[in-house]
N, C-alpha and C positions, 0 to 999 in steps of 0.2 A: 529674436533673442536680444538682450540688454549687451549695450556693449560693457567688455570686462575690462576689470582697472588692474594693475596690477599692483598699484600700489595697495590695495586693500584686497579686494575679495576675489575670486574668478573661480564660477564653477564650470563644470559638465559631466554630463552625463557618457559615459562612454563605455565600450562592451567591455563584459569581465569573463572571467573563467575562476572556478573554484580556486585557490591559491594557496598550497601546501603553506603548516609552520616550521621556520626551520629553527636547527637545534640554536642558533645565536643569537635569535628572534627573544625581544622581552615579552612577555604576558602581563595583560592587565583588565581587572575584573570592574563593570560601573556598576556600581553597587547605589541604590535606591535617586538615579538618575547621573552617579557623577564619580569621575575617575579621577584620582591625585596623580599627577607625576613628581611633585615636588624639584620642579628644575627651573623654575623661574612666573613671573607673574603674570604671565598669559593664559588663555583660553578660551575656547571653540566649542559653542552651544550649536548640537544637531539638530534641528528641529524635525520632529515626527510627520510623516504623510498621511495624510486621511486615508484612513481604511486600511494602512499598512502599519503594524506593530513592529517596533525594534526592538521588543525583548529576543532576546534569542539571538541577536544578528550578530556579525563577527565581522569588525574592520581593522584595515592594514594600512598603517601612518607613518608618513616618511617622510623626514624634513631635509626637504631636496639643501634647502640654502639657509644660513645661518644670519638673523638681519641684525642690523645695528642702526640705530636713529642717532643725528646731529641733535644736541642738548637744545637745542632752538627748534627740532624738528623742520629744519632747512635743507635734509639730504637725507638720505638712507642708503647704506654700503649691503653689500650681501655677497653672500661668500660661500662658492658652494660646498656641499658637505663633502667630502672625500670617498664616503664609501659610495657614491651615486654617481661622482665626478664624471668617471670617464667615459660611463655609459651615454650621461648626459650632453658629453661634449662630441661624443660620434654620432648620434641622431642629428645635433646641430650643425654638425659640419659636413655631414649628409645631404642638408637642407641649403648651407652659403657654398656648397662645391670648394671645402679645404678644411685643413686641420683647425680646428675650433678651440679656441681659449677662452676663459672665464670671461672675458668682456663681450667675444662671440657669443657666447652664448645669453647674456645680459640684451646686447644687443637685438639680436632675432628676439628675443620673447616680447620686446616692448614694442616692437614693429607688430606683430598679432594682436596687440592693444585697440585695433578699431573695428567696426562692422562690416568691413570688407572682407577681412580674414578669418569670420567663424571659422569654415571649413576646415583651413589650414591651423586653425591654434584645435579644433578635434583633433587632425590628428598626428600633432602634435605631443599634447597631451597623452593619447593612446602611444604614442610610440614610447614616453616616457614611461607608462604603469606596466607595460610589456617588459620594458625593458629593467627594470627593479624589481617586480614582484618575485625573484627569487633569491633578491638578494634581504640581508638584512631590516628587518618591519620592530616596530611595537605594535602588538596584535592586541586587542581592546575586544574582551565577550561581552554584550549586553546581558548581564542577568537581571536588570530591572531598570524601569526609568520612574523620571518623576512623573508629577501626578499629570501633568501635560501629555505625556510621552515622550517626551525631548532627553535629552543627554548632553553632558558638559565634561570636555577634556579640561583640566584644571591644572593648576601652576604647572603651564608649557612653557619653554623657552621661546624667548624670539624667535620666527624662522617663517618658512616660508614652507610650507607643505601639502604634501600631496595625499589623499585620505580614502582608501578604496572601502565600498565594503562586500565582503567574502561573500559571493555565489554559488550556486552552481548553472545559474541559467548562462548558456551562451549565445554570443555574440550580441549583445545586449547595449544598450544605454545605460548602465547598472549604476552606481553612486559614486564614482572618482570624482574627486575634487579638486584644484587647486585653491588654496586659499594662504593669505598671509598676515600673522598680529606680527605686530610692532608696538611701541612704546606709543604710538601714535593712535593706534586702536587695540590695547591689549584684549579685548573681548569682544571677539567676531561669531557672528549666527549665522547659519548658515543651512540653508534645505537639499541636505541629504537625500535624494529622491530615486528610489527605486524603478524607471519609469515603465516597466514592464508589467503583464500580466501576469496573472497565476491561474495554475488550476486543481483543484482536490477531487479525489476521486474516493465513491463510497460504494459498499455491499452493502443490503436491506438482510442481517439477521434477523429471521422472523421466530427465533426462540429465545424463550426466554424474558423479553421483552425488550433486547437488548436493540432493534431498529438497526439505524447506519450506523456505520463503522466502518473497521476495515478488515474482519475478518470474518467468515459464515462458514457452516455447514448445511448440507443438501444432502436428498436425495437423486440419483442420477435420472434426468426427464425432469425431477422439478423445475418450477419457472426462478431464476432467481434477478431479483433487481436491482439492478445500476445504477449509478448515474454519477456524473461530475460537475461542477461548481467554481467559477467564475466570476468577473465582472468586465463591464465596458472598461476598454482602457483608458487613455488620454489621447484623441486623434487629431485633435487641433493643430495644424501645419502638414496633415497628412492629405494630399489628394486623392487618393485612395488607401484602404486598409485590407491586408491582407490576416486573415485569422481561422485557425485552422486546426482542429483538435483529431489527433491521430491516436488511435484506440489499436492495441495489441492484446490480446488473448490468448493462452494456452489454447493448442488444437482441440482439446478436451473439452471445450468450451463451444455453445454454438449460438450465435446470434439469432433472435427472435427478430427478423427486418421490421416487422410492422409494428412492432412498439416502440420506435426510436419517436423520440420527443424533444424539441426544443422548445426552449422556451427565455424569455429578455423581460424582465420586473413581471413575471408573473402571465406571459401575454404570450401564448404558442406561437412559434413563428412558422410562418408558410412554409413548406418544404419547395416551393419552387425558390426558395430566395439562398439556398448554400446546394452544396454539390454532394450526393453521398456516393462514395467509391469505398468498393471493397480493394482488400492488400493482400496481399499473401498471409498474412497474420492477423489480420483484421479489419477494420474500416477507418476511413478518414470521413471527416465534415467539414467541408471547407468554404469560405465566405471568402470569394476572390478581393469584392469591397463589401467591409461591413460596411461600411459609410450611407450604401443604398438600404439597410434598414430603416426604414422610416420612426419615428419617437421614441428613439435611445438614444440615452446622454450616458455621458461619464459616469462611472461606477453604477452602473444599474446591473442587477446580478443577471446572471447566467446560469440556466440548471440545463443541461442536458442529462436524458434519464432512457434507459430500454430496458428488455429483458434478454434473458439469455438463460441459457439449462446443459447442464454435464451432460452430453452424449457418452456412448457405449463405448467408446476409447477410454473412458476413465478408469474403468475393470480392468484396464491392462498394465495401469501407472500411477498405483494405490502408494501415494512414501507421505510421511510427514511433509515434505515438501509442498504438498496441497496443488492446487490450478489458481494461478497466475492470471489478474487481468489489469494492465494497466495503462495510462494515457498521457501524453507532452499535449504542448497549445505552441504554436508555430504561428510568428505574429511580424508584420512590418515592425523594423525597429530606428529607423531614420527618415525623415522628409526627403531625404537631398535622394535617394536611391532607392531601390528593389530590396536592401539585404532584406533579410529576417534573423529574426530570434526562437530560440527554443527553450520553454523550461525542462524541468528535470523531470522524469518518469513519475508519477504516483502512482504506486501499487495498491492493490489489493486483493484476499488471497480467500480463497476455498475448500473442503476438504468434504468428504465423502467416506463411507467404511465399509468395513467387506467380514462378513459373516462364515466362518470355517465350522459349518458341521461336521458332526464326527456320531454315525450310527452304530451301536454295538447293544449285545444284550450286559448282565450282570459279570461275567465273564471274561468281556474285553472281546468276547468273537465278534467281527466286524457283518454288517446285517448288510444287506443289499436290500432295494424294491423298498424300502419307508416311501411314502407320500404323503406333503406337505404342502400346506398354504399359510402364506404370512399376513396378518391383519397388524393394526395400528390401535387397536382400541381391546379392551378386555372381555366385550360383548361378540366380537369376532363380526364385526360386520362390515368396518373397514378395512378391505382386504387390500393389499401392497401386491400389485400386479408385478406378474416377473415371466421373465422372456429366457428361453435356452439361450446362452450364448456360450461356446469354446466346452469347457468344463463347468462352466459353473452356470448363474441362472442372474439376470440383471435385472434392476427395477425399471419396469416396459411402465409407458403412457397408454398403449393402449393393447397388449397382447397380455395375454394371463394363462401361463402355463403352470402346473402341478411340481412341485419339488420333489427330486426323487433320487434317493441315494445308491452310488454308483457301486460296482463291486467290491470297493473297497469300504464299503461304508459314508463314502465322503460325499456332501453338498453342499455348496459354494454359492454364496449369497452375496454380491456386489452392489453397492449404490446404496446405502441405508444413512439414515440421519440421526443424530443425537434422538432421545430420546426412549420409548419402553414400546418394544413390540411382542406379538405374539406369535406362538410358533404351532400350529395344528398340524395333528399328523391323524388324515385321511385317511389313510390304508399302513398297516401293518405289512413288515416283511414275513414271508409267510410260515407259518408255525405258530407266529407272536399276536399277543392280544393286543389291540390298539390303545394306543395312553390316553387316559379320558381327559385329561385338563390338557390347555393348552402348555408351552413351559412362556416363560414369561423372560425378555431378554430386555435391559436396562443398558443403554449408552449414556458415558458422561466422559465427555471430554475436555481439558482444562488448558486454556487458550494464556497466551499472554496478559498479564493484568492491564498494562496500558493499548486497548484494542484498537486505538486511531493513530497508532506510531507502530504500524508493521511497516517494513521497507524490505525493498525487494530481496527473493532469497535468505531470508532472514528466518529465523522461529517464529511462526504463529501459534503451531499446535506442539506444547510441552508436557503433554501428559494423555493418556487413555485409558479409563477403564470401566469397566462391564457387571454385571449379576447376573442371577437369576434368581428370584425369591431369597433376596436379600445374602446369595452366594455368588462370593465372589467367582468370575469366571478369569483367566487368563486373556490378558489384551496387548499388545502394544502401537506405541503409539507412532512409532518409527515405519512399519506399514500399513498403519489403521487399521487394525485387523484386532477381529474379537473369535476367541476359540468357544466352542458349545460341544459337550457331548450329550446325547440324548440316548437314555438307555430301555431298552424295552429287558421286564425280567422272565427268564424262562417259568413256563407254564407246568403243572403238576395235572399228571393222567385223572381223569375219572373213573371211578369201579364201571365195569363193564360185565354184560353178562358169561359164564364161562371164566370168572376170576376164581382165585383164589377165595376171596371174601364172598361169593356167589356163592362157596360149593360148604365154606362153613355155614352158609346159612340154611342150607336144603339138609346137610346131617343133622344139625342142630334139630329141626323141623323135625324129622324123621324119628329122632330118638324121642321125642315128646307123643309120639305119633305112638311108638310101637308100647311107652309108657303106660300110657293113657287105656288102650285094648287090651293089655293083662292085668290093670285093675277092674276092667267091667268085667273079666269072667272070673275073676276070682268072687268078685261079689256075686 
C-alpha cells in the first residue's frame, strides 16, 4: 500500500455497516455528476470503479477538521470540528494511555504518516467512522454521474474529511476515506473503491416471455431455474481467498442436487474444486481458496445456476407472500487476517395457485361423485396429473389420480400456474348427464411493474384474477385462490310406456278403430 501523506490525500478502505439518516443530517442530491455546497472553493472528484456503478450509492461526509494555509503556504493550522471533537479525542487518548488535546491528537495522526503503520492508521481510521456515523453527516444520493461515472463535491470548505459510502454489506473494506483540500490543493481525486464483491440472484419466468427476473410462477413438481451472478474480486495481497455463496430456500422449495452448475467466464468448473454442503435451510458453496482456481482473473463473471421445484408442502402455505429463495456471498476481506465479509441477501420469490371447485346442479344442491381430469391444452391431450393429498388433489410428476367431488360438492385443486386450463368431467354424479364441453379456466395474475427490484418480504404478487369463457370467475390474490362452480342441470323424464300420454294414444286409436267399422256396415 502507498504510503499516506496527510498533508494531501489518505485513503482506506475499511468495513461499514448500513448507516441510518438522522433528523439534523443535511441532504444533498449530485445531479448529472456534481453536488454544490456553496461554502467555499474546494472540491473532491470520486472517481468511478470498473464494473461498479455509483448511480444509486449514498455517502456520509464529515469534516473532522477545519484547515487553514499560511498565505505563503509555509504552514497549515487545523482545528477540529466540535461536533466530532470529543469522540475523536477519546479514541486518541485511548491509543497515547491519557486525556488527549487537540495537539494529541494532531500529533498521533502524523506519526501513522509512514509504512510501518498501515495497520494501525486502519484501525484508526475505523474507530473514527464507528465512532461518528451516528452523529451529524452531510448525506450526498448519487442520482447520476458524469459521462465518466465519476462525481464531484463542489465549492467545499477547507477541511479535512472523512467520506463513507452507505452499505449494507458488513464487515467490509467498503469506501471510507480520509482525504484533505486546502488552499494548497483545492481540488483533490480521489478512488472511492468499493472493494467487495457482489451477487444477484434470478428466477427463469418461462411465461410470457418474460425469462430472468425476480419473480415466477409454477406449477407444484415443476422444475424451476435458478441461478446467481458474480464476478472475480481483487485478490492481490490475499494468500488465500475464502468465497462462499450460502443459498436459503423456503421449506416449500426442493433442490434438484444434480443440476447445480458453476461456472468462471463461461468455463464449468470442476465440482472437486469448492465444497457443497447442505443447511438446514439450504446449501452452501464454498471455495476455502479460490486462488487455486486456475485461469481466473479479476472481474471474470461468475454464474452459478440449478434447479429446484415446489414440493407438496406448498398446498398448505398458499398467501400472496409466495416461496422465498435467496442467497449472501461470504468472502476474505483483509490480507492481514481470516475476517470475512458478507453482502446483503438477494431475494427472489415465487407463487403457485389453488383451484376451489364447487359442484351443484341448477338449484344450488351440492352434487357429490363428479369426476374430473385437468389438461392444459383445448384438445385435452395434455393432462395436468394430480395426486390425492389431505382434502384436496395436487399437481403429482408422476401419479395421476381422477378428481372427485366430495359430499359436499367441493374439489380442491393445488399447484396450478398462470395460464388457461381445462376442466373435463368424466363421470357425472349420479342421476345427472355428463357436461359435453370441457369448462375452460384462464389465470392472470399481475405481478409488480418493476420485476428485478423485489426485496425480501415485500409485494410481488398485487393482484389476481380468473374466467371462464370470457366470465369473470371470483379470485384473490391475498391466497391465490380462484373460485369455480360447475353446474350439471337437472334432467326431464321421458314418456314411458303405461303413461299418461301412452294411454291417450291407445283411446285415440280405438275410437278411430270403432269409427272406421260402423261406416263399413252402414255401407
Amino acid at each position: 500500500m502507498k504510503k499516506r501523506n496527510l498533508i494531501y490525500t489518505g485513503l482506506l478502505m475499511l468495513s461499514m455497516l448500513t448507516t441510518p439518516v438522522y433528523a439534523a443530517d443535511k441532504n444533498f442530491n449530485v445531479m448529472n455528476g456534481v453536488c454544490f455546497f456553496n461554502e467555499g472553493d474546494a472540491s473532491i472528484t470520486v472517481q468511478a470503479n470498473t464494473n461498479q456503478s455509483m448511480k444509486g450509492k449514498t455517502f456520509r461526509m464529515y469534516r473532522l477538521f477545519d484547515v487553514e494555509v499560511a498565505g505563503d503556504n509555509s504552514s497549515i493550522s487545523y482545528t477540529l470540528n466540535p461536533v466530532y471533537a470529543t469522540k475523536i479525542k477519546t479514541i486518541v487518548g485511548e491509543k497515547i494511555g491519557k486525556a488527549a488535546d487537540e495537539q494529541d491528537v494532531l500529533d498521533y495522526m502524523r506519526s501513522l504518516n509512514n509504512t510501518s503503520n498501515q495497520s494501525e492508521y486502519r484501525t484508526f481510521v475505523e474507530a473514527i467512522q464507528k465512532a461518528v456515523e451516528s452523529l451529524d453527516a452531510v448525506v450526498i444520493h448519487v442520482n447520476s454521474t458524469d459521462e465518466s461515472g465519476n462525481i464531484t463535491f463542489d465549492k467545499l470548505r477547507y477541511g479535512y474529511y472523512l467520506i463513507d459510502e452507505v452499505t449494507s454489506v458488513s464487515n467490509t473494506h467498503g469506501a471510507a476515506s480520509l482525504t484533505m483540500v486546502n488552499t494548497a490543493n483545492p481540488n483533490v481525486t480521489m478512488n472511492i473503491k468499493s472493494d467487495y464483491p457482489s451477487v444477484v440472484k434470478k428466477i427463469f419466468e418461462d411465461d410470457n416471455s418474460i425469462g430472468w427476473n425476480d419473480i415466477g410462477d409454477f406449477e407444484i413438481n415443476q422444475d424451476i431455474q435458478y441461478k446467481y451472478e458474480s464476478r472475480i474480486p481483487d485478490m492481490s495481497g490475499y494468500s488465500t481467498y475464502f468465497y462462499e455463496f450460502e443459498d436459503e430456500m423456503d421449506p416449500c422449495l426442493t433442490l434438484k442436487e444434480e443440476s447445480v452448475k458453476l461456472k468462471i467466464k463461461n468455463q464449468v468448473v470442476a465440482k472437486d474444486k469448492y465444497t457443497f454442503t447442505k443447511t438446514t435451510n439450504g446449501f452452501k458453496i464454498t471455495f476455502n481458496d479460490l486462488k487455486q482456481v486456475e485461469n481466473i482473473n479479476k472481474d471474470d463473471p461468475v454464474e452459478f445456476s440449478y434447479s429446484a421445484f415446489l414440493n407438496e408442502n406448498a398446498s398448505k402455505k398458499m398467501t400472496k407472500a409466495g416461496y422465498e429463495n435467496k442467497v449472501c456471498l461470504h468472502f476474505s476481506n483483509d490480507p492481514q487476517n481470516d475476517s470475512k465479509g458478507k453482502t446483503p441477501w438477494d431475494s427472489v420469490v415465487c407463487y403457485t395457485y389453488r383451484l376451489n371447485g364447487l359442484k351443484t346442479n341448477e338449484k344450488n344442491v351440492k352434487l357429490q361423485g363428479a369426476t374430473f381430469k385437468l389438461y392444459r391444452d383445448s384438445k385435452l391431450q395434455d393432462q395436468v396429473k394430480l395426486k390425492k393429498n389431505g382434502n384436496g388433489y395436487v399437481v403429482s410428476s408422476d401419479v395421476s389420480e381422477d378428481v372427485v367431488s366430495n359430499e359436499k360438492g367441493i374439489f380442491e385443486i393445488y399447484g396450478l400456474d398462470q395460464g388457461t386450463y381445462y376442466l373435463k368431467e368424466t363421470k357425472a354424479p349420479e342421476g345427472y348427464q355428463m357436461l359435453r364441453e370441457a369448462v375452460e379456466i384462464k389465470i392472470t395474475p399481475t405481478f409488480i411493474e418493476n420485476r428485478n427490484n423485489y426485496r425480501s418480504n415485500s409485494d410481488g404478487l398485487i393482484n389476481l384474477e380468473a374466467s371462464s369463457f370470457d366470465k369473470a370467475l371470483n379470485a384473490s390474490y391475498t391466497d391465490a385462490t380462484i373460485a369455480l362452480k360447475v353446474i350439471n342441470q337437472t334432467g326431464t323424464k321421458l314418456p314411458t310406456t303405461g303413461s299418461m300420454g301412452t294411454l291417450a294414444c291407445v283411446v285415440t286409436g280405438v275410437g278411430i278403430m270403432v269409427y272406421v267399422c260402423k261406416k263399413k256396415k252402414k255401407e
